[in-house]
N, C-alpha and C positions, 0 to 999 in steps of 0.2 A: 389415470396414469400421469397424465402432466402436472397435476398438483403435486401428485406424490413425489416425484421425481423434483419440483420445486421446492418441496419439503427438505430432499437429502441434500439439494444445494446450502439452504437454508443452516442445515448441522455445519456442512464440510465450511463454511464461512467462520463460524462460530469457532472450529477446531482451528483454521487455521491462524484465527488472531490468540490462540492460549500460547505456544510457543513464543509470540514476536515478544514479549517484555518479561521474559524467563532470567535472562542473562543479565538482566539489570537489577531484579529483585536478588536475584542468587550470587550476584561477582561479591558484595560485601564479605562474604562466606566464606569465596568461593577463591579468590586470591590468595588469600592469608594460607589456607592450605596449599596451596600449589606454592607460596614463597615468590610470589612473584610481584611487580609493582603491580598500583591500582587502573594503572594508566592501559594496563596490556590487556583489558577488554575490548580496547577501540582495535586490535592483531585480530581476536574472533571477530568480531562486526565486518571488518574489511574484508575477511574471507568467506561470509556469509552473502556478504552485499556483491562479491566476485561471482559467486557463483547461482545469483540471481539472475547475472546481469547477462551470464552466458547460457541460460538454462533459458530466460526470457528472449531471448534471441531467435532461439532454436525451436522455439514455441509451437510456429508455422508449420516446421518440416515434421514436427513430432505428431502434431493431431492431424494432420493432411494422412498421414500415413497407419497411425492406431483409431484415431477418434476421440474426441475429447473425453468420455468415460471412463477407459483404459489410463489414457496418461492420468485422467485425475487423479485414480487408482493406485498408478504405479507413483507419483509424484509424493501423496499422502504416507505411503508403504515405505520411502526412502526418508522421508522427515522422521516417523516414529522407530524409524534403526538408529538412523543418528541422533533422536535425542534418549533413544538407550543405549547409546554410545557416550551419551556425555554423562549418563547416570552410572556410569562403571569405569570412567576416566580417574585417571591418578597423579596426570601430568598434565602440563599445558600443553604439551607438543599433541597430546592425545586429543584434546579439546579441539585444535586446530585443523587436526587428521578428519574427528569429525563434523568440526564446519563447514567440512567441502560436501560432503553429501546432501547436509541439512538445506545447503543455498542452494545447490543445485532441484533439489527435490520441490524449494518454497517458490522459486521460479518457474518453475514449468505448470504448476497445478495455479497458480495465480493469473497468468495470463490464459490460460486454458480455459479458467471459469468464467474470468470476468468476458472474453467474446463469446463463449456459449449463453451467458446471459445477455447481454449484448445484441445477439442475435432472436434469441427467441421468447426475450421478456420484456416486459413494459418499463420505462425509465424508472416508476415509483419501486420496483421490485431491487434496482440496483441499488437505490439510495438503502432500500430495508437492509438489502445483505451486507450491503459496507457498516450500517450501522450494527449489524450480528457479528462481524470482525470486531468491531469496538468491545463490542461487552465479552467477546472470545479474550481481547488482548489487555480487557480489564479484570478478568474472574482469572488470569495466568498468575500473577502473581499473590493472589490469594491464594491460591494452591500452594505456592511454594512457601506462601506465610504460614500457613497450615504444617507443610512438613518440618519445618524449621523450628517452631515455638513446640511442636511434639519431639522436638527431641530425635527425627530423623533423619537430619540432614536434608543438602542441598538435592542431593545424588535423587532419593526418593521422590523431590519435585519434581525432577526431570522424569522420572520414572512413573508418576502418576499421569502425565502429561502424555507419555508416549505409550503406554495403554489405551487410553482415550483415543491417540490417534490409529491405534491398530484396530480396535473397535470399528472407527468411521471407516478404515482402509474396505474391513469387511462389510459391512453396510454397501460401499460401491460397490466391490468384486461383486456381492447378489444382486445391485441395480443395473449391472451391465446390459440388460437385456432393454431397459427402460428408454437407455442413452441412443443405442440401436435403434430404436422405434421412433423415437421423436427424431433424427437423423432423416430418417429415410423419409418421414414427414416433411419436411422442413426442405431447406435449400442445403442445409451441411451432408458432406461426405459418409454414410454408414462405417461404423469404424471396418479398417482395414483394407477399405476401399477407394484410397486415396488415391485418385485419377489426375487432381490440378497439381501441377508443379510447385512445389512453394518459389516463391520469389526470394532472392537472394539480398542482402543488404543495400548493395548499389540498386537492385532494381526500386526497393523499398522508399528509396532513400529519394531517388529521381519521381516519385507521385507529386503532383502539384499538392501544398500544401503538408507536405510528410514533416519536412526541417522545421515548420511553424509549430506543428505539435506535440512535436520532440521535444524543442525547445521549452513550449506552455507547460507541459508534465516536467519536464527538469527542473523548473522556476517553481511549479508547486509543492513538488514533495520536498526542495531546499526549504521552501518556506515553511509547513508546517514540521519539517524535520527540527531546523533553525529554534523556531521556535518553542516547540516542548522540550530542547536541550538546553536552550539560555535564560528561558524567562525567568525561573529561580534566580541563578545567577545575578542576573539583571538587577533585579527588584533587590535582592541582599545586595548587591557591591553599587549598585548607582541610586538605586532609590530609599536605602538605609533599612530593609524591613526586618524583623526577627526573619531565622532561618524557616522557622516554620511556619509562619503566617506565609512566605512567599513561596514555600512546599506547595500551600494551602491552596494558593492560588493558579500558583503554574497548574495542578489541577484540573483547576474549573476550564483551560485552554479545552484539556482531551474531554471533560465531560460537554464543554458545548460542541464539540466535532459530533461523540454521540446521538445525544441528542439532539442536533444539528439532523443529522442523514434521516432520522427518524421524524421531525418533521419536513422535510425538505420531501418525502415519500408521497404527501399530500400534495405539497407545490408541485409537483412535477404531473399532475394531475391538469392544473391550470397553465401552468409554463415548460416552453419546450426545456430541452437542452440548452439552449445558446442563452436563453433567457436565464435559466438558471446557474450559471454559469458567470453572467456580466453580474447575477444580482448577491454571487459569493464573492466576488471581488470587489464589489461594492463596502459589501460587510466588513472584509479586510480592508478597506482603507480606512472605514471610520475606526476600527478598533487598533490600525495603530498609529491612529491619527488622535486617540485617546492616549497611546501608550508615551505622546510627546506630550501633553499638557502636564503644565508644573503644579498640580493640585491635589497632592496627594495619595494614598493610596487608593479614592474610589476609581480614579479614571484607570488606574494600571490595572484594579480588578476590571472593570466595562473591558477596555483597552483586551486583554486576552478572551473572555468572554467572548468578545463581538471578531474577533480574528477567530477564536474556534467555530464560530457557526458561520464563518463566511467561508474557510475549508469545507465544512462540510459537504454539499450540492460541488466543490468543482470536481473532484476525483471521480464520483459515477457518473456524476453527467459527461465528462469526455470520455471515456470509456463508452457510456452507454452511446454517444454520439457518432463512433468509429463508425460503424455499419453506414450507416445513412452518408457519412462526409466521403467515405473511400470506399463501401459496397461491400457486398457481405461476400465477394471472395476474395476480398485484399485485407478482411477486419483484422482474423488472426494473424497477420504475419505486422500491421499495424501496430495491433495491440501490444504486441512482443517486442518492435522496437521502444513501443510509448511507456511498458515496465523496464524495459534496462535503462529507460533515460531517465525515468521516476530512482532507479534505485541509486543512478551514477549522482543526482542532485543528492540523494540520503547522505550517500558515502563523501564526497568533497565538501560538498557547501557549509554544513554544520563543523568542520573543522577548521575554515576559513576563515568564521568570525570566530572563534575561538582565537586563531593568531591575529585576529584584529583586538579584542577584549584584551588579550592578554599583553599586546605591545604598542599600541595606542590607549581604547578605553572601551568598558562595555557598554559606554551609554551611548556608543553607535548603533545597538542595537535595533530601534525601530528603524533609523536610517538602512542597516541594510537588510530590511523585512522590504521596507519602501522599494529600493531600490529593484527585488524582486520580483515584487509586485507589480511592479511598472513596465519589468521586462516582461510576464508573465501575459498581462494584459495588452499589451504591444502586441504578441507574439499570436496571441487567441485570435484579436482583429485582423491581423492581415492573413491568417489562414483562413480566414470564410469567405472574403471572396473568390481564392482560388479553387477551392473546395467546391463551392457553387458553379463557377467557370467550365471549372472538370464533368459533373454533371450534366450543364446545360449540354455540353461538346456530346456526351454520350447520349443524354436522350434524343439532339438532331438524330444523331448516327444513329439511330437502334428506327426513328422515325421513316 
């Protein structure tokens, strides 16, 4: 039963990286019909990223009281309405109407999963799942390349997309019994048996070490955010490359995060969390410490490369780490603020150097990857000794 039930975790990961890069394959399409500029995909993004942020929030209050089965369930159920919402849209404002669901729905089943893994799976099983998001958020818009070159339009992308995701909805609804059992197993709540209080933002907010790891997840998903939107860019306007050789490359960034989490599944085998963790930021500094040498186009290819597989191991390993640094009845509520700060960095940061590219220069670019990076790693180190501190305090006392 515990395999199998890792198994459906296993799908729902995969499903839920097909929607994330829909909007970007499909807006070429997908603007011109609606008449509107090209610019007004960043209106959907911001209302998506809104409603992650508030859906992630509420994470805690939501499985304290259903159980993490239910909300994945109902989470997955509210994603595949709104993206058959956006396959039978005919306006932008309708687009918009349904990006409130969609965010709301990708936030609650995101946090919900990743501290149920967290809680009851081994480090290398995180890094495997985030890397099942990768190849979920790589095979999306093959999908939508598929309805478009047939002659179906954008509308059918979405609609093959949200089938899929009614498919997995049903797959939970029959595992609910599964989620139940391992629940009652385990240190988690049986759903609808919510007894602990969830904790409130300020309480969240006052744990020793909570503001450090807020902080660390806003610094990282700026960075890998930052990054898969500028590197293009970059490489065309400051390092002269054809458009498509620097397509080519920007690339190979998300294909070493892939296969990045997919071997890092193994290291997590020999190195804990924290380990892994100092030795992804490691990676990130040599690669864009590559991305500044004046020698052509091999160090910008290494240079992203070596920044995609330094991403890779920090995202699950902090997440996977929640439990143990803040205890497995303050993870979920954790977890929930550590995704609205992961999605607040998505949403602001990658728009900042954009107004720095665009009114200064883009070749600040590795400068402010660095810059993040430095905060990022700041911010990781002085949360572990507090986190440790906290601990020792609680094992005297429990002594």
């Amino acid at each position: 039963m515990f395999q199998l039930l890792l198994v459906i975790i296993y799908l729902a990961f995969i499903s839920l990286g097909l929607p994330d890069s829909l909007l970007g394959s499909a807006w070429p399409a997908m603007y011109r019909e609606f008449s509107v500029p090209v610019s007004y995909a960043g209106g959907i993004s911001m209302i998506i990223a809104v409603g992650t942020i508030v859906s992630s929030l509420q994470s805690d209050r939501l499985t304290k009281r259903f159980g993490t089965g239910k909300v994945t369930a109902a989470s997955v159920l509210m994603t595949a309405v709104a993206l058959f919402g956006f396959s039978i849209s005919h306006s932008y404002v309708s687009l918009c109407l349904w990006a409130v669901p969609y965010g709301l729905g990708a936030g609650s089943v995101d946090a919900s999963l990743n501290n149920y893994v967290a809680l009851h799976y081994a480090s290398r099983h995180m890094s495997w799942l985030h890397c099942m998001w990768g190849i979920g958020a790589s095979l999306g818009p093959y999908i939508m390349g598929y309805a478009l070159s047939g002659g179906l339009g954008w509308n059918m992308g979405y609609r093959y997309i949200a089938i899929l995701q009614v498919a997995l909805t049903a797959v939970l609804v029959f595992s609910l019994p599964l989620w139940t059992k391992q629940a009652a197993d385990n240190t988690e709540q049986p759903d609808g048996a919510g007894k602990i209080k969830p904790l409130s933002l300020h309480q969240i907010i006052r744990i020793p070490g909570a503001k450090e790891v807020m902080i660390t997840f806003f610094c990282y998903c700026a960075l890998e955010q930052t990054a898969g939107l500028w590197a293009s860019s970059y490489l065309v306007l400051h390092r002269e490359l054809p458009a498509e050789t620097a397509a080519g490359f920007a690339s190979l960034f998300f294909i070493g995060i892939t296969a990045g989490r997919a071997f890092s599944g193994f290291l997590t085998m020999k190195l804990n969390d924290t380990k892994m963790i100092r030795l992804g930021q490691g990676f990130m500094l040599v690669g864009i410490v590559l991305l500044f040498l004046p020698f052509g186009s091999i160090t910008a290819l290494l240079g992203l490369i070596f920044v995609g597989l330094g991403c890779a191991p920090v995202y699950p390993s902090i997440i996977h780490s929640t439990p143990e640094h803040f205890g497995a009845d303050k993870s979920q509520a954790m977890i929930g603020v550590q995704m609205a700060s992961a999605y607040a960095g998505t949403c602001f940061m990658p728009p900042i150097f954009g107004f720095i590219a665009n009114h200064i220069h883009v070749a600040l670019f590795p400068v402010y990857l660095l810059a993040i990076l430095a905060l990022m790693a700041a911010m990781h180190e002085k949360m572990l000794p507090k986190v440790s501190a906290n601990k020792t305090k609680k094992d005297d006392f429990h002594s």
